[in-house]
Backbone as CSV, one residue per row, in Angstrom:
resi,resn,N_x,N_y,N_z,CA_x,CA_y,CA_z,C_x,C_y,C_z
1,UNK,41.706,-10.856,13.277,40.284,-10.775,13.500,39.620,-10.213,12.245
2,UNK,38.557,-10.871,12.039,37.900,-10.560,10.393,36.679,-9.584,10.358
3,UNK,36.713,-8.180,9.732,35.946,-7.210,10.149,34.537,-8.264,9.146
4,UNK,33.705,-8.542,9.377,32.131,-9.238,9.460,31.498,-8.062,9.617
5,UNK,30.242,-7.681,8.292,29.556,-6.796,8.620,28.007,-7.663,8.980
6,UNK,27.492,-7.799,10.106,26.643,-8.128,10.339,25.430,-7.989,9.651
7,UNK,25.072,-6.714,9.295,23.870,-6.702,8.552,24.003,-7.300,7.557
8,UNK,25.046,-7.226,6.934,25.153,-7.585,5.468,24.620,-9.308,5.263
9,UNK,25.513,-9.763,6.615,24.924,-11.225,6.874,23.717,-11.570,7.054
10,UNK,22.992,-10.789,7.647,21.599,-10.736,8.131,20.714,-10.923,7.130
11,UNK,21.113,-10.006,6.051,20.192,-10.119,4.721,20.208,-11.309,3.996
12,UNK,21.173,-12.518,4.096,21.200,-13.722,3.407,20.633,-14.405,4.071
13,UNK,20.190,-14.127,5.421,19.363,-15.411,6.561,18.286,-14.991,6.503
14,UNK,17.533,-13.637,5.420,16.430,-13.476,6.027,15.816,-14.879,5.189
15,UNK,14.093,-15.019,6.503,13.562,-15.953,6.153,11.757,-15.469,4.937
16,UNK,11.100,-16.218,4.371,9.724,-15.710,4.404,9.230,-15.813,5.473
17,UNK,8.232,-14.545,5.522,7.545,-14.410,6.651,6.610,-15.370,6.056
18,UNK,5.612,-15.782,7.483,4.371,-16.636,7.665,3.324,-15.421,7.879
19,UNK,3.281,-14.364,7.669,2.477,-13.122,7.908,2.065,-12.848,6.946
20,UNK,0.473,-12.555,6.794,-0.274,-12.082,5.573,0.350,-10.291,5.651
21,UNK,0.034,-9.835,4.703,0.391,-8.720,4.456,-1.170,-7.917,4.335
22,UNK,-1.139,-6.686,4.495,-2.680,-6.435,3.789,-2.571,-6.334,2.206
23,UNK,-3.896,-6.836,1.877,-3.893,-6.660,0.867,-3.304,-5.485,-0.709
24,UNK,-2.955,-5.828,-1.295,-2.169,-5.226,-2.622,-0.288,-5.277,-2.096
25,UNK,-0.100,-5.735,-0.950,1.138,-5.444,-0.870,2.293,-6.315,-1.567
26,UNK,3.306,-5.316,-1.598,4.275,-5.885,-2.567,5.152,-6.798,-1.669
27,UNK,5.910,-8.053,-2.423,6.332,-9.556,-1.759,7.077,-8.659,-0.492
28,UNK,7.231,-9.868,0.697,7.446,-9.586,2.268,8.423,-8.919,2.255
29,UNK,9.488,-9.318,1.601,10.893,-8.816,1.961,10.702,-7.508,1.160
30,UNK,10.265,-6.504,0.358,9.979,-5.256,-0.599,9.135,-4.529,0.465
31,UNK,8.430,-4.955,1.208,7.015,-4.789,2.238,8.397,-4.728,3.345
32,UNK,8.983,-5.440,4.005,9.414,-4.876,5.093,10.737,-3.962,5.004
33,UNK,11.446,-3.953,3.895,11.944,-2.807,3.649,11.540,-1.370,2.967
34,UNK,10.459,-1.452,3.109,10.072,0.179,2.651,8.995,0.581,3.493
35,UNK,8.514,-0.385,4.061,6.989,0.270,5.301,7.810,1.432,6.576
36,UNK,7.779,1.806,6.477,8.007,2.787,8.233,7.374,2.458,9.641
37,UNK,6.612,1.938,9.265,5.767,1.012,10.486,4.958,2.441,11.203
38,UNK,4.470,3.200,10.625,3.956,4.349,10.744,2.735,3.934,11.571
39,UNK,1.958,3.006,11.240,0.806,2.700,11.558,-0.582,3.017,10.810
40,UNK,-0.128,3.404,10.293,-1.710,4.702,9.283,-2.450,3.552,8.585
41,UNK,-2.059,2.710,8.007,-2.961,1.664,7.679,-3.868,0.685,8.511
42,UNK,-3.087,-0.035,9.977,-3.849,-0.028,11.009,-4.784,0.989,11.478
43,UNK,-4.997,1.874,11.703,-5.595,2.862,12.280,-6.920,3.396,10.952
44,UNK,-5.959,2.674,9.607,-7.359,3.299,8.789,-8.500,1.615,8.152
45,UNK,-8.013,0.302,8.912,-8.666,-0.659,8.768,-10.146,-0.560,9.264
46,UNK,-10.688,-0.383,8.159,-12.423,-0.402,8.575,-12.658,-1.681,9.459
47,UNK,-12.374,-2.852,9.211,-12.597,-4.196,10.288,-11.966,-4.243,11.408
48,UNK,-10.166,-3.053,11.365,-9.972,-3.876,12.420,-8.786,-5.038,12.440
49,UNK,-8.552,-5.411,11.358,-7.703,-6.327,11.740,-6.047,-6.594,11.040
50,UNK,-6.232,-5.508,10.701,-4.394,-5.290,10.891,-3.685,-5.047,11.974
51,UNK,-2.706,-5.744,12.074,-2.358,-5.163,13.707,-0.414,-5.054,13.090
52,UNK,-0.477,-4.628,14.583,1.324,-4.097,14.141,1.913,-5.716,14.693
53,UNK,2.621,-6.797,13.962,3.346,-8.025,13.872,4.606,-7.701,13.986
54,UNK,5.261,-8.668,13.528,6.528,-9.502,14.453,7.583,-7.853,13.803
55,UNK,8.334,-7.329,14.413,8.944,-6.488,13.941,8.254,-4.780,13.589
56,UNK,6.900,-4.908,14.381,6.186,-4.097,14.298,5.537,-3.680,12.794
57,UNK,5.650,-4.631,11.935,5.015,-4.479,10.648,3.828,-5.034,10.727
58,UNK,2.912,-4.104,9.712,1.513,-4.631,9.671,1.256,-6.130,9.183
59,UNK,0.058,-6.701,9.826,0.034,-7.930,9.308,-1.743,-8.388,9.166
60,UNK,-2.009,-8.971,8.958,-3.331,-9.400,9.017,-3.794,-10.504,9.817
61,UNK,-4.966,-10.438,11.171,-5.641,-11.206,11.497,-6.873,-11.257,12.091
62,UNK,-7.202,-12.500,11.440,-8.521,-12.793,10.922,-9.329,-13.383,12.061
63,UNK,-8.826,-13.301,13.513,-9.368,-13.622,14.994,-10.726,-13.467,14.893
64,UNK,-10.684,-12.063,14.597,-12.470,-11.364,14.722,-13.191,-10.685,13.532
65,UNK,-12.946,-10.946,12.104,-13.298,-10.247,10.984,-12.408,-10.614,9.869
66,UNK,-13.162,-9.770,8.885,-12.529,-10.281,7.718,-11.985,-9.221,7.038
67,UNK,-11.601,-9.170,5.547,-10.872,-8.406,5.109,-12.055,-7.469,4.015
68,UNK,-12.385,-6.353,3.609,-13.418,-6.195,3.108,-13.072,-5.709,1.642
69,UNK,-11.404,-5.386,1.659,-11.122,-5.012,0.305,-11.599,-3.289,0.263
70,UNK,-11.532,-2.664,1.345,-11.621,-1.205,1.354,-10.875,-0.439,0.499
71,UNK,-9.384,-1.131,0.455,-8.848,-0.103,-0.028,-7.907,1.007,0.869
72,UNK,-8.552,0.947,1.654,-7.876,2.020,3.162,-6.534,1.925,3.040
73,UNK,-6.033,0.704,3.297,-4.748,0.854,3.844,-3.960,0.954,2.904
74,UNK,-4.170,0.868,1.674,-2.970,1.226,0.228,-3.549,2.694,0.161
75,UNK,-4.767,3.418,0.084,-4.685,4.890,-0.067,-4.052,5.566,1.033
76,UNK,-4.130,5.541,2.244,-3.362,6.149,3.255,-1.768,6.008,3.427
77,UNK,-1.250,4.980,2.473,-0.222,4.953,2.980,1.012,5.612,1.864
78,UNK,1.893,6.207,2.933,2.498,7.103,1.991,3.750,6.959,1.616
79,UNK,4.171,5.210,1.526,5.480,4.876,1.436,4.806,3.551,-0.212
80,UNK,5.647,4.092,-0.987,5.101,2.624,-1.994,5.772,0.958,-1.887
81,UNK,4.754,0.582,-0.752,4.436,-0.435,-0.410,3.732,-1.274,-1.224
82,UNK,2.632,-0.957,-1.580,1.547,-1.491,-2.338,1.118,-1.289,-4.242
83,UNK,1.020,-2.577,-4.146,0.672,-2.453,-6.125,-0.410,-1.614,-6.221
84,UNK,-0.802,-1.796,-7.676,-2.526,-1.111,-8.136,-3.306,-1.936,-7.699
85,UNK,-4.570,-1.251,-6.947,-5.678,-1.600,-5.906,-6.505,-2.176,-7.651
86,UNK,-6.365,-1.835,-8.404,-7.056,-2.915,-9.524,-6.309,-4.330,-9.836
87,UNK,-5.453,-4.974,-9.371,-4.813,-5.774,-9.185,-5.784,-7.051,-8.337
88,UNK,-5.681,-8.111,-7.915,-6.012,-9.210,-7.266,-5.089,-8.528,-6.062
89,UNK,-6.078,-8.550,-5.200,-5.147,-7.905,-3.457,-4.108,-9.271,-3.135
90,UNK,-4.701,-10.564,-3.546,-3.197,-11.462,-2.796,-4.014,-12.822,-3.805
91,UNK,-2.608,-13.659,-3.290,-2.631,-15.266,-4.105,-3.314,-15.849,-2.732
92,UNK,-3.828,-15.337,-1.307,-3.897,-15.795,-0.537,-5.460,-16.588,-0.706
93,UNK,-5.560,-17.637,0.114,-7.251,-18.421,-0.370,-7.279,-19.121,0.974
94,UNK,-8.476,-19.680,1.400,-8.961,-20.430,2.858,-8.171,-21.793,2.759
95,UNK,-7.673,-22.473,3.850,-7.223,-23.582,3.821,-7.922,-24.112,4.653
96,UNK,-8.604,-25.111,4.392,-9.325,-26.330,5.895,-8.143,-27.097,5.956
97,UNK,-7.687,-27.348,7.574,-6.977,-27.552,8.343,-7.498,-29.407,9.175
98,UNK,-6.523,-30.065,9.664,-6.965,-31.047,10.082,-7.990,-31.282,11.530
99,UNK,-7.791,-30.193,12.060,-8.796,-30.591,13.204,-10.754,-30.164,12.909
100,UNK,-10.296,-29.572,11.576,-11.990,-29.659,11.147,-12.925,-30.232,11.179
101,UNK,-13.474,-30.049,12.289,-14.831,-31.067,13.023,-15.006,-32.230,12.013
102,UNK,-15.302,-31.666,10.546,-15.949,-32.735,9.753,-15.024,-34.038,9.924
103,UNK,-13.510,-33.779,10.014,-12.780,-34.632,9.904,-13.100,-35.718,11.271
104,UNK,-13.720,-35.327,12.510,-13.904,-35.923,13.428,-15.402,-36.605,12.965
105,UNK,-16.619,-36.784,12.107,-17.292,-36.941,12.022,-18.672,-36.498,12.329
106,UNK,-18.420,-35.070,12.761,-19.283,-34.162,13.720,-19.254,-33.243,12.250
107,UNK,-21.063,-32.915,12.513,-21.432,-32.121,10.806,-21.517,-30.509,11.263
108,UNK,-20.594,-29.572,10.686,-20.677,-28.360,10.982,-20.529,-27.717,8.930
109,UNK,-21.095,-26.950,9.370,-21.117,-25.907,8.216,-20.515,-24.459,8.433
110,UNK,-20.034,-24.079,9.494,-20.103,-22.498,9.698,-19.096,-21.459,8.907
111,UNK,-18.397,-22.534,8.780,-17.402,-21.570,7.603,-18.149,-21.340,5.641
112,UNK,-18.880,-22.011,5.924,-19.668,-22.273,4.201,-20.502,-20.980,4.712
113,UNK,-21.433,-21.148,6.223,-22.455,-19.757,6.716,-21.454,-19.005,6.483
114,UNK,-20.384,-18.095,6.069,-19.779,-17.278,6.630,-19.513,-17.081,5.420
115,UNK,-19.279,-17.469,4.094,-18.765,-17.129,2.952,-19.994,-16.657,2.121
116,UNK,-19.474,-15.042,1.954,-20.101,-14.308,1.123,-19.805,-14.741,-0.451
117,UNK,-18.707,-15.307,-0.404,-18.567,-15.383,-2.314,-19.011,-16.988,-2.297
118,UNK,-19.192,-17.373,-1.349,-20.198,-19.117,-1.440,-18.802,-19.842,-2.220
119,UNK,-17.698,-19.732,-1.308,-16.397,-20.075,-2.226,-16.519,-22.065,-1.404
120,UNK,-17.366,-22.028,-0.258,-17.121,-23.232,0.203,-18.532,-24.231,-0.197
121,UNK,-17.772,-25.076,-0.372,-18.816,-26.474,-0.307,-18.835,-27.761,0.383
122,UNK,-19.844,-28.377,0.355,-19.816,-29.556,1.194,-19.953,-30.662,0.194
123,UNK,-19.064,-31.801,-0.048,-19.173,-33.154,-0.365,-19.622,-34.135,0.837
124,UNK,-20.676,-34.879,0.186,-21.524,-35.877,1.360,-20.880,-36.613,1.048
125,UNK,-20.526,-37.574,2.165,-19.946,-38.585,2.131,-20.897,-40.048,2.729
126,UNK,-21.328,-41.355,2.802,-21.789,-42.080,3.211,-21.421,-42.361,4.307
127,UNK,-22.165,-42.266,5.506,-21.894,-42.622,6.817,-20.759,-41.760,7.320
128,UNK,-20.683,-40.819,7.036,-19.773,-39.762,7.442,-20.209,-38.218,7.504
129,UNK,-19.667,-37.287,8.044,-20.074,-35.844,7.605,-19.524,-35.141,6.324
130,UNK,-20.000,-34.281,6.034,-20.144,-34.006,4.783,-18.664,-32.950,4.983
131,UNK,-17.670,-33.552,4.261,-16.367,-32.502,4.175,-16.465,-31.388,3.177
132,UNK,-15.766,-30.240,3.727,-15.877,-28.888,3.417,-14.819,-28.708,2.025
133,UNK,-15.191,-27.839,0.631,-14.284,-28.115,-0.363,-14.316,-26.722,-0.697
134,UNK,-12.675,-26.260,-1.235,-13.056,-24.819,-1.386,-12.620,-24.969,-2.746
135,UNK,-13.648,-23.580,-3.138,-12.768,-23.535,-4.757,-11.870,-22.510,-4.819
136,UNK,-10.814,-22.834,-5.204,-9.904,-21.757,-5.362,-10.172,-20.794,-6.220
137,UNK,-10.961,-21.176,-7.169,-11.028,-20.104,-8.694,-12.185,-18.775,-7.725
138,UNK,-12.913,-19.058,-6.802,-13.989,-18.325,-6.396,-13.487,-17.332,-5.009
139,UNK,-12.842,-18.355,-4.309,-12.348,-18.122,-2.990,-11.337,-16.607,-2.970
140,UNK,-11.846,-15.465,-1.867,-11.104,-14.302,-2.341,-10.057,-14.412,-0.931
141,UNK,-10.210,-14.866,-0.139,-9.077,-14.758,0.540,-9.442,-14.024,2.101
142,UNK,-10.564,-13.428,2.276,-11.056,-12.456,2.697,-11.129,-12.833,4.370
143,UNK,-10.812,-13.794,4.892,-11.082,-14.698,5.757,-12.204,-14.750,6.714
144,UNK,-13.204,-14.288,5.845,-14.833,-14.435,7.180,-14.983,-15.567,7.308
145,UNK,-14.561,-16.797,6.729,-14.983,-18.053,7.469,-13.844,-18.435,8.659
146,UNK,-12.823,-17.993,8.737,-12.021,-18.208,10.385,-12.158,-18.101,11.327
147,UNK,-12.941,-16.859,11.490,-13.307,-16.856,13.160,-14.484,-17.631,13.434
148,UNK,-15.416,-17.908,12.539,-16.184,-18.435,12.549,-16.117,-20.253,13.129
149,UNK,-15.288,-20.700,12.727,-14.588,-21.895,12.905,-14.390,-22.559,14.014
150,UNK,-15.209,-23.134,15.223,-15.603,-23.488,16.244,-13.743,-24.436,16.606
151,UNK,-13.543,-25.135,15.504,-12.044,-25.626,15.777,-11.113,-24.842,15.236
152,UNK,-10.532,-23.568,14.781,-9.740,-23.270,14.614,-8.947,-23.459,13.458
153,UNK,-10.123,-24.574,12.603,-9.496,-25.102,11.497,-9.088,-24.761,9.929
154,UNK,-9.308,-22.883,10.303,-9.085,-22.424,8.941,-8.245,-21.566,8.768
155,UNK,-7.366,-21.783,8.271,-6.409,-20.244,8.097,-6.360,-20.006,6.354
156,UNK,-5.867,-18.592,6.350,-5.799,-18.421,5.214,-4.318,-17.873,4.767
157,UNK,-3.851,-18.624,3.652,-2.651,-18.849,3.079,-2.174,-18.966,1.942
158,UNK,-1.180,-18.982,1.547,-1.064,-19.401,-0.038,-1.109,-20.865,-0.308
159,UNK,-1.472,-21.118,-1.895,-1.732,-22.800,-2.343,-0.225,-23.055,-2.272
160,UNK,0.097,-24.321,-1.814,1.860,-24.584,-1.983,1.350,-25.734,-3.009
């Protein structure tokens, strides 16, 4: 019988998470081995929307608010998790998704209403609704246009 150390195995299957991190944090797998899952960063989210995720690590969602770039949750926290808050907080940016009204031919704007950095735009199209275009160079990641999103059609993610 072959002594198998399980964990050891464990660490070659881990996968990337699909979980935003809050902002400034260092890559997933560095982030879930050094957080304590303390909570102090949830609890110090001015919006609200960190919550404790899969494994009880913080994660970000953008259901009901956005991200405001406080700062909170890298000063409170007392495990080094997180880069310099002068850094770009993430590579993360808005993705329009396929069930985006426009794509049905039905004209909505509410995610463009919702962007403070005016990262979204509309291309008119002839005899069609006007599809939603983001710029990446502008777009901070922040996700106030998601909840906003009557279909559900925006998440925010990295460019693949």
């Amino acid at each position: 019988m072959s002594n198998i150390n399980q964990s050891r195995r464990r660490l070659f299957n881990r996968k990337k998470s699909s979980a935003i991190r809050p902002p400034w944090s260092k890559t997933d797998i560095e982030f879930t081995d050094i957080c304590t899952r303390c909570d102090k960063c949830i609890k110090a989210c001015e919006t609200q929307i960190l919550i404790r995720g899969d494994g009880g690590f913080p994660e970000i969602n953008f259901a009901n608010d956005e991200c405001t770039f406080c700062k909170k949750c890298a000063d409170i926290c007392p495990e080094p998790v997180f880069n310099k808050t002068e850094q770009t907080p993430w590579e993360s940016i808005a993705l329009v998704l396929e069930p985006c009204l426009a794509n049905k031919g039905i004209w909505c704007q509410s995610c463009k209403d919702a962007c403070d950095a005016r990262a979204i735009s509309f291309k008119p199209g002839i005899g069609q609704a006007p599809k939603p275009i983001i710029d990446i160079d502008t777009c901070t990641g922040c996700g106030a246009c998601v909840s906003p999103c009557p279909a559900d059609a925006i998440k925010v993610g990295e460019v693949t």
